[in-house]
N, C-alpha and C positions, 0 to 999 in steps of 0.2 A: 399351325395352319397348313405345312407343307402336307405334314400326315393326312390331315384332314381332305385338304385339295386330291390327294393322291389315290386316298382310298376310295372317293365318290369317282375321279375317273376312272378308277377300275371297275368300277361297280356300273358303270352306265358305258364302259368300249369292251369288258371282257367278257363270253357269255361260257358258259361253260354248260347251258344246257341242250339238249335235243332240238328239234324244229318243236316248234307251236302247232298243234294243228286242230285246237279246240277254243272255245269263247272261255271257257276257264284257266285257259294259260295266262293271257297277258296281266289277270289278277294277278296269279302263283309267280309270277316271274318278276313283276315289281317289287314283293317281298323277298325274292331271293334277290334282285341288284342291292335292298336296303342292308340285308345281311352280310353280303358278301363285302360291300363298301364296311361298314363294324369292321367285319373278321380282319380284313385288311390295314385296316385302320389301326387294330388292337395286336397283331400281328408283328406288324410292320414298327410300330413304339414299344413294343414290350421284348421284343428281338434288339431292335437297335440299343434302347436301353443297357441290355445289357453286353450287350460288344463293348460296348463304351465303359461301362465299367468294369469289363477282363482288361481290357485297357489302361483304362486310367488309375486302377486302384488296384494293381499289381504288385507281387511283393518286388521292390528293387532290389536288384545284385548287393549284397551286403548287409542285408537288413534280415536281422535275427530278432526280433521283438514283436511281440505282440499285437494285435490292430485294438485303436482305440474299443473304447466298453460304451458301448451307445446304446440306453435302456429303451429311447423310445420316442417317437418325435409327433405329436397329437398332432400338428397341420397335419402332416403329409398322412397320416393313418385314414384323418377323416382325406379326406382330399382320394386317398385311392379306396377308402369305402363308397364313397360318394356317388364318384364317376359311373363303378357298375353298376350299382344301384341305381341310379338314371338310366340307363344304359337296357339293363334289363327287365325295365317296368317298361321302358319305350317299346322294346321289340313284343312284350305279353302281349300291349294293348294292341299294338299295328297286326300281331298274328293272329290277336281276337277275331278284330275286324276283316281281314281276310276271311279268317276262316266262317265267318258268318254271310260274309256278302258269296262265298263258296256254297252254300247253302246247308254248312255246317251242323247250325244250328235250327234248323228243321225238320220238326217230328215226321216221322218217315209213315207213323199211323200208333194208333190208339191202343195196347194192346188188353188194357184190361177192360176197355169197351167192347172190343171182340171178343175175349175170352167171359166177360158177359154175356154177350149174348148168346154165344155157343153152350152157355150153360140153359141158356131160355129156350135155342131150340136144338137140342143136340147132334139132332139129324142131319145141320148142313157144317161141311168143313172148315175148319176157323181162316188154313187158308184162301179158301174160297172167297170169304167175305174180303179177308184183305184185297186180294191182288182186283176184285169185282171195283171194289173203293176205289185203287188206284188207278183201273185201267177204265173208270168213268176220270179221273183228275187229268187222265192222258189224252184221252179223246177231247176234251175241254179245251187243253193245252196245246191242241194237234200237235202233240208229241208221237212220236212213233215206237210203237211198245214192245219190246222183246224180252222173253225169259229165259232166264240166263241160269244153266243148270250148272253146279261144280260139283266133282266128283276124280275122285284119284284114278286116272289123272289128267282131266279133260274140260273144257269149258266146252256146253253145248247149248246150241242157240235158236230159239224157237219165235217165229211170227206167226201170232195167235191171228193175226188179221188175213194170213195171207196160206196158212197152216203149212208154212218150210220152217224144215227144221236144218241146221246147218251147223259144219264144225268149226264155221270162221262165221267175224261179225261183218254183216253187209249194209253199210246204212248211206242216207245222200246227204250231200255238203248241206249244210245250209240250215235245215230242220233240226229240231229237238228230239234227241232218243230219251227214250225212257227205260231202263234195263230194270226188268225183278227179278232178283236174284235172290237163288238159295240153293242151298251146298246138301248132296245126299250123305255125307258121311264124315269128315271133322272139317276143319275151320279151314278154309282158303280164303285168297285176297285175290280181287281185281284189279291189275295196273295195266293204263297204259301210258306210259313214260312223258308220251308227246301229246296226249292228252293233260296231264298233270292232274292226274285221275288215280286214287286208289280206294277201293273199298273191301274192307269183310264183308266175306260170305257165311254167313252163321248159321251152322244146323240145328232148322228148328225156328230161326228169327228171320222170315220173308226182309229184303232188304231193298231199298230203290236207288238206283243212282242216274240223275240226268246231266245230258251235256250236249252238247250244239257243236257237233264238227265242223271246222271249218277250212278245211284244206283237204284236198282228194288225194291219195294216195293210198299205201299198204303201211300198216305200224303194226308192230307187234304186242299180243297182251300176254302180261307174263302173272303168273301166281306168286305173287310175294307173301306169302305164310308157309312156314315149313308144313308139308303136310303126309310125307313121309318118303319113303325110299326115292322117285323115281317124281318126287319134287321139281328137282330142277328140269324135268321135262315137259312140265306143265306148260304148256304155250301153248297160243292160238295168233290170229293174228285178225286185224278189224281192217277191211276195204271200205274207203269212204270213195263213193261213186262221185258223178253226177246227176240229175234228176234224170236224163236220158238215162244211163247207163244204169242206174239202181232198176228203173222201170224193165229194161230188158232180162238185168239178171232173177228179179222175182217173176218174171214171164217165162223165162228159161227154166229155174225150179219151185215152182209152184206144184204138187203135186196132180198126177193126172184124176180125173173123178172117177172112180167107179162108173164102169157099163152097168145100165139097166138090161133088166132079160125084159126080151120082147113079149 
């Protein structure tokens, strides 16, 4: 009971993550208190345990013989099969469930519906159809839609609504982004840390990721897939405004139109 008591108030006073600054942290964050309370838990008994027995079952000063011959004790075997095994179905299921109510388990699009029909009419681009599908699911959604290009060794960020292109992500508190994303040349990952956000980027397989910021500041997005030399410089960094301030900076780079000749 003490282990038990100790490890839950570790798990709900000690935080060892980043700030929150998305509607999908405080899911990711509940499953990590549930884990961290375990870890500590299993930690904290499986350490003490054995202090206690360098301790207690020590060889004494003058003792030249052997330790008894104990082939095998069925309680206790099952008893520590047991435990993980509850233990580790509990945390499968709860990680399910996260990762579903994360939006996990949501087909991102159809791809041999598309690649159907790109054979019916060859002439229009498969990914065209895609990002057309989701960027009507967007507008439905008033999510707000950016495509997210990766490439060694760069994340580059475009507003098809507003036609800025940008080397950082600019989005306002509050609203729903909608990111489609695809990589021109191997595998990179989108993170950002205090979002509790990471996705492949796959070349070749158009990807979506949405999320609802909710805290304004600067966070950095970093590439978590090796993706070669000059990997670790993959960074960018996402500015979440507020509705003022997102309005000024798409007023400020919005590109200018073409003169007409007179």
């Amino acid at each position: 009971m003490a282990l038990v008591l100790v490890g839950l108030w570790v798990g709900q006073n000690i935080n060892l993550l980043p700030i929150d600054a998305s509607s999908n942290a405080p899911v990711y964050d509940s499953l990590f208190q549930v884990l961290f309370s375990i870890g500590t838990i299993l930690f904290l008994g499986i350490t003490g345990l054995l202090l206690f027995s360098l301790v207690r079952f020590r060889r004494r000063p003058g003792d030249k013989g052997d330790g008894a011959a104990i082939e095998g004790n069925l309680p206790l075997e099952i008893l520590w099969t047991a435990i993980p095994a509850v233990v580790v179905l509990f945390i499968g299921i709860y990680s399910y469930d996260i990762y579903e109510r994360m939006g996990g388990m949501t087909p991102l699009h159809d791809h041999t519906s598309m690649m159907s029909a790109s054979m019916t009419n060859p002439t229009q681009d498969v990914s065209t159809k895609v990002w057309g599908g989701i960027g009507a699911s967007a507008a439905a959604s008033g999510a707000l839609p950016v495509e997210v290009t990766a490439m060694q060794f760069a994340f580059i960020f475009h507003y098809p609504d507003s036609d800025i292109t940008s080397g950082e992500l600019h989005v306002p508190v509050g609203q729903p982004v909608e990111l489609r994303m695809h990589a021109n040349d191997v595998i990179h990952a989108f993170w950002v840390p205090q979002f509790r956000l990471k996705q492949d980027v796959i070349p070749g397989q158009p990807t979506v990721l949405s999320f609802t910021p909710t805290r304004t500041g600067s966070y950095p997005i970093v590439c978590a897939e090796l993706c070669g030399p000059y990997h670790g410089g993959m960074r960018s960094t996402v500015v979440v405004h507020d509705a003022e301030a997102f309005e000024t900076w798409q007023a400020s780079n919005r590109p200018t139109p073409p003169a007409t000749a007179a």
